[in-house]
C-alpha positions in Angstrom: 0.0 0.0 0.0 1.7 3.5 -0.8 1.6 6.2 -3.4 4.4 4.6 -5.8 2.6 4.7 -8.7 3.2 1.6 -11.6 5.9 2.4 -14.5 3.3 -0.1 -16.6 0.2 -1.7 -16.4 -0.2 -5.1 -14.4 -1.3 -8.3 -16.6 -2.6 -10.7 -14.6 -5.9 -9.2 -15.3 -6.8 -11.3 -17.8 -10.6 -9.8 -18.5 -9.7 -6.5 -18.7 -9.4 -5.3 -22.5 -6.0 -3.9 -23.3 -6.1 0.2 -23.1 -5.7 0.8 -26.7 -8.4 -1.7 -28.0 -11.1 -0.2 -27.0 -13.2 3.0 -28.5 -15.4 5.0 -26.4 -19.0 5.3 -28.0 -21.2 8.5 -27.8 -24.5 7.7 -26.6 -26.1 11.3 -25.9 -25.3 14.6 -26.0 -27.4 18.0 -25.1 -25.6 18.5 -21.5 -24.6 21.8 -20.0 -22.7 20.3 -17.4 -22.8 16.6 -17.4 -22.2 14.9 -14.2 -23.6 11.5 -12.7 -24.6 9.4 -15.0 -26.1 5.9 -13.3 -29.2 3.7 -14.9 -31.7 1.6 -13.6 -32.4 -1.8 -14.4 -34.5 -1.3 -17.2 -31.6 0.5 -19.1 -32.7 4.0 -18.7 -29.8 6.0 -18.5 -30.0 9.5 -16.1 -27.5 12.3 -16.5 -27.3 15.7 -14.1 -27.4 18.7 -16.1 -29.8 18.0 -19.3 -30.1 21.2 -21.2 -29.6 23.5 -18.8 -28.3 23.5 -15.1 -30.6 22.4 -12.3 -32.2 19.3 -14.3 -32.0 15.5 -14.3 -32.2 13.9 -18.0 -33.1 10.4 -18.6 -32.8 8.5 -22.0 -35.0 6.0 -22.2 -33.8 2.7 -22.8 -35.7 3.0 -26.6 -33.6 6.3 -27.0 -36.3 8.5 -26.1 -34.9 11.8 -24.1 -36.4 14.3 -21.9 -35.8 16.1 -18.6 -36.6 13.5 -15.7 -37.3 16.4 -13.2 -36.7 20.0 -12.6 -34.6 20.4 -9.1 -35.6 23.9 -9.2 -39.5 23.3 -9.6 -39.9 20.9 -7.2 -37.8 21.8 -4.2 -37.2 25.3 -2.5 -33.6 26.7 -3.6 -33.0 29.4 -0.5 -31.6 31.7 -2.7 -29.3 28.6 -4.1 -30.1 27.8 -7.4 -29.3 24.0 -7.4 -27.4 22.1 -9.5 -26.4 17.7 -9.6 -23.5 16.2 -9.6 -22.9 13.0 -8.3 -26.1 10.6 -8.8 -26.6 7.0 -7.2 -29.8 5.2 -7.6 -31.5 3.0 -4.3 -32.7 -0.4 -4.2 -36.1 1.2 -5.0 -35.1 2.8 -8.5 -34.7 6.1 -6.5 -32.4 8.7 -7.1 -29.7 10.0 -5.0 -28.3 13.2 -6.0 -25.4 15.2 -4.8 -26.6 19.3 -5.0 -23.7 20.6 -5.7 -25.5 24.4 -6.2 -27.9 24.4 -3.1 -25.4 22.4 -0.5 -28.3 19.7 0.0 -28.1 15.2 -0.3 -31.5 15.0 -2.3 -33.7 11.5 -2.8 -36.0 11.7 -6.2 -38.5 9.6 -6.5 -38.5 6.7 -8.7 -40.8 8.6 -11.4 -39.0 11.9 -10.9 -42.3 13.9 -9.2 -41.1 14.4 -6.3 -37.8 15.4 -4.0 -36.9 15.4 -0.3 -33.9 16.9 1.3 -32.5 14.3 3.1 -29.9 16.8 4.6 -28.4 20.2 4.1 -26.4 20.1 7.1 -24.0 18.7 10.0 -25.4 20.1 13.2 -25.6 23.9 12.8 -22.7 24.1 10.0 -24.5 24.2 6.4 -22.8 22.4 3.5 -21.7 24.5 1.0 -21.0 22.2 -2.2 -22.4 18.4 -2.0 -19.8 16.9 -4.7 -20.6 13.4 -4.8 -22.3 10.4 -3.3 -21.9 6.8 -2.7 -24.2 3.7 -1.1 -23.0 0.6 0.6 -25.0 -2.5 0.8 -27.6 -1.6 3.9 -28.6 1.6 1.9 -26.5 4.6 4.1 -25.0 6.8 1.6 -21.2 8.7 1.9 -21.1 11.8 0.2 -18.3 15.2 0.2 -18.5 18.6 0.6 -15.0 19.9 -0.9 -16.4 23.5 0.7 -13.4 25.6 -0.5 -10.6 23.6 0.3 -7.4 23.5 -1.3 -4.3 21.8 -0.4 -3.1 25.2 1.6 -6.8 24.8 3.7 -7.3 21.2 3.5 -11.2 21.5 5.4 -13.2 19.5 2.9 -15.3 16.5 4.9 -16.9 13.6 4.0 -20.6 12.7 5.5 -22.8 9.4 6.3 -26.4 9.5 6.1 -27.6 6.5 8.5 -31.4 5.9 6.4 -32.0 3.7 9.6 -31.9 7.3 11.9 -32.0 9.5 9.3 -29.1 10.9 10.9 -26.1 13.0 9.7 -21.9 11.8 11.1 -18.9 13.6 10.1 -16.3 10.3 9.6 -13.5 12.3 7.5 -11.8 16.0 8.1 -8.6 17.8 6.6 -9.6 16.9 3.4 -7.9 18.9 0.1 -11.2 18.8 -1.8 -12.7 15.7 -1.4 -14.5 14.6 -4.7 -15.3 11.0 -5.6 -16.0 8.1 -3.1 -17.2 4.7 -3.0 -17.5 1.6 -0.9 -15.4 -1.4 -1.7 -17.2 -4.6 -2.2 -16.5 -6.6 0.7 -17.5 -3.4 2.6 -14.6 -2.9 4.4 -13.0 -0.1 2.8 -13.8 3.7 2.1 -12.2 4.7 -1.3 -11.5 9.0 -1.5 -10.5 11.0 -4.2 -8.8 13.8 -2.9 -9.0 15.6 -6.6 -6.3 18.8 -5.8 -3.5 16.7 -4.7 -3.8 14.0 -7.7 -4.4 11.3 -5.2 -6.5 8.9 -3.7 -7.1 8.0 -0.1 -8.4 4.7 1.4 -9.7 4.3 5.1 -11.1 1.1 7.1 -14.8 1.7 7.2 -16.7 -0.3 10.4 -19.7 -1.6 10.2 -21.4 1.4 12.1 -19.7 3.7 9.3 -16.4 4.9 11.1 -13.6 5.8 9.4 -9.9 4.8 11.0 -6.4 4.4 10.0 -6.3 6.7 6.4 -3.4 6.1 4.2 -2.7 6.9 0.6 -3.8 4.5 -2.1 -1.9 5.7 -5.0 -0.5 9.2 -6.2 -1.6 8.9 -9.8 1.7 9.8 -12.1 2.5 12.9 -12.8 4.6 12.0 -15.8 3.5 10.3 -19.3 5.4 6.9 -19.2 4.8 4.5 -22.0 0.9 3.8 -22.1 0.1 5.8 -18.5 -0.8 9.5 -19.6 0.4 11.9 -17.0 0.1 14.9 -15.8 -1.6 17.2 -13.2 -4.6 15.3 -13.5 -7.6 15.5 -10.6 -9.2 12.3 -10.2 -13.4 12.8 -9.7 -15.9 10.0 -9.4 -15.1 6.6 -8.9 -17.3 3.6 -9.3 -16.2 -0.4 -8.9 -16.5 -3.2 -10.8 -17.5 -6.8 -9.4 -14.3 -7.8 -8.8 -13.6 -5.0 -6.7 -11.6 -3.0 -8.9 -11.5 1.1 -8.7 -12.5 3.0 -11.9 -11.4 6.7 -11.7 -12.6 9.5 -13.9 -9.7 11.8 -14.7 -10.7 15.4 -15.1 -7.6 16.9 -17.1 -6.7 13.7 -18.8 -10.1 12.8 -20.2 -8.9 9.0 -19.3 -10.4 6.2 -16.3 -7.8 5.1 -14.5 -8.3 1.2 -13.3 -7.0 1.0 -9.4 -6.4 -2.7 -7.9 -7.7 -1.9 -4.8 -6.4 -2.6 -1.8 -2.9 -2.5 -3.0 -3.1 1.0 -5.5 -1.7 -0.4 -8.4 -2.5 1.7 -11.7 -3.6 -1.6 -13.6 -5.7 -0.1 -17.4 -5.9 3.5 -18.7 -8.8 4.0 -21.0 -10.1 6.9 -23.3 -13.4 8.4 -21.7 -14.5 9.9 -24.8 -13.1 13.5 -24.5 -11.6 15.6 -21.8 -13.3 17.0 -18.7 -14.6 13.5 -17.5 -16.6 13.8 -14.2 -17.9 10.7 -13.5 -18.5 6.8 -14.4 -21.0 3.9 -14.0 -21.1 0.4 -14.8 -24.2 -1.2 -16.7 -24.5 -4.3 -19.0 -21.0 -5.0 -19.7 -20.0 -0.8 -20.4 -18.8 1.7 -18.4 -20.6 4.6 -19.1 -18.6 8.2 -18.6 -19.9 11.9 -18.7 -17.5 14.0 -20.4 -18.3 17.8 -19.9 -16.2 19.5 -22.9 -17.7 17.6 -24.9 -21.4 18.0 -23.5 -22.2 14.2 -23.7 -22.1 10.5 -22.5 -19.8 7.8 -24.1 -20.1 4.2 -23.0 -16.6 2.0 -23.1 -17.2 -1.7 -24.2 -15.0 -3.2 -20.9 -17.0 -7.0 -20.7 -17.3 -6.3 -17.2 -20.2 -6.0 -14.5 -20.3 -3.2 -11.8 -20.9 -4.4 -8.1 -24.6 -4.6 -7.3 -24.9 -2.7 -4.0 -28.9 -2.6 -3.8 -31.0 -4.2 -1.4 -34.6 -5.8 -2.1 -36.8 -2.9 -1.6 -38.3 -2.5 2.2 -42.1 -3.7 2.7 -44.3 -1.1 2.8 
């Protein structure tokens, strides 16, 4: 475990296509900012930012397209006008979105009409810039708040929602904006991307949702070597595969990185499709990416499955 990062890429993973063999695909495009994409189990594909800031798109697993729902028409802003980014969907087909513009954790209903705030606060201190969110297998959801944080005032946090006590914890401080997260597999382990120092963190996660004994996963290169492009590049969401791999969208380098988690070994590098990538998500065998310069979604043919965190839903 350390932040060496790999000269080359490792080869023992045998169902992994090589980098250069595969070609991202565009699937939509009409996105002012696109973050989040994640799709249910029908297919239907929903992407933060459709059209204009402050929406929710879907494209219908038939290729239809619309706006989903309208943050701003069905949920009071406060003088914040609100705007997704990271998006996760429940065991119930219900959206969980990361409102980046309005500082809140919002749950959309499964046919879009309707949002609650889940939280827009720890204690008395209001979040200023929800960045991204993550479940793990009981429902809870992790998400950041970067605040303004940089790596001269490291204050970014990451949050827990318990959906048992609909409670808020603070598990992670000193954070140089904290960006992408996600819950290993076996559910021991809290992946970070701490996007302004080019690195990600790893923590032991309890089962109660503590966070203990933080340590660097890997400092991603900051030097083009052979296949591994370079650079001062900010990792952002993160999503894993099945096998408990790490799948990193790199803002700058318009790549995913591919992560063997736990020992933080760069193992694939593939083309998201266009610079500016926010954020991935796993669904029949591609790895779907939003790629904001470029206004769209691509979808990377990998052969692959994303882990399966839902639940069967609760009885009501």
């Amino acid at each position: 475990m350390g932040g060496a990062s790999a000269p080359a890429f490792a080869d023992e993973h045998a169902d992994l296509p090589p980098t250069h063999s595969v070609q991202p695909q565009m699937v939509a495009t009409g996105f002012e900012f696109a973050e989040g994409p994640v799709l249910n189990a029908r297919g239907d594909l929903f992407v933060a930012n459709y059209r204009r800031l402050g929406t929710i798109g879907r494209i219908a697993a038939d290729g239809t397209a619309g706006i989903f729902c309208d943050l701003d028409k069905l949920v009071s802003v406060e003088g914040r006008a609100p705007q997704a980014h990271g998006l996760e969907i429940d065991g119930r087909g219900r959206l969980i979105a990361a409102d980046f513009g309005a500082g809140r954790l919002l749950r959309i209903a499964a046919d879009g009409a309707s949002v609650e705030v889940l939280a827009d606060r720890w204690e008395a201190t209001r979040f200023d810039g929800v960045d991204d969110v993550a479940l793990d297998r009981t429902g809870n959801i992790y998400f950041s708040d970067p605040g303004e944080s940089d790596v001269k005032n490291p204050t970014g946090s990451v949050y827990r929602y318990d959906v048992g006590t609909k409670k808020v914890s603070r598990i992670a401080t000193d954070l140089a904006h904290p960006n992408g997260l996600g819950v290993s597999p076996d559910q021991k382990h809290l992946c970070v991307a701490e996007s302004v120092r080019y690195r990600l963190l790893i923590y032991d996660l309890g089962a109660d949702g503590t966070l203990t004994d933080r340590r660097v996963l890997i400092d991603f290169p900051t030097e083009t070597r052979g296949e591994i492009i370079g650079g001062v590049i900010e990792p952002e969401g993160l999503i894993f595969d099945e096998a408990g791999r790490l799948y990193v969208a790199m803002w700058n380098g318009g790549v995913i990185n591919v992560v063997e988690v736990p020992s933080g070994r760069l193992i694939r590098q593939y083309d998201a499709g266009g610079k500016q990538v926010t954020n991935c998500y796993f669904h029949g065998g591609y790895l779907y990416t939003t790629v904001v310069s470029k206004e769209a979604v691509f979808r990377l043919k990998l052969g692959v499955k994303g882990f399966d965190y839902s639940e069967p839903p609760e009885p009501q």
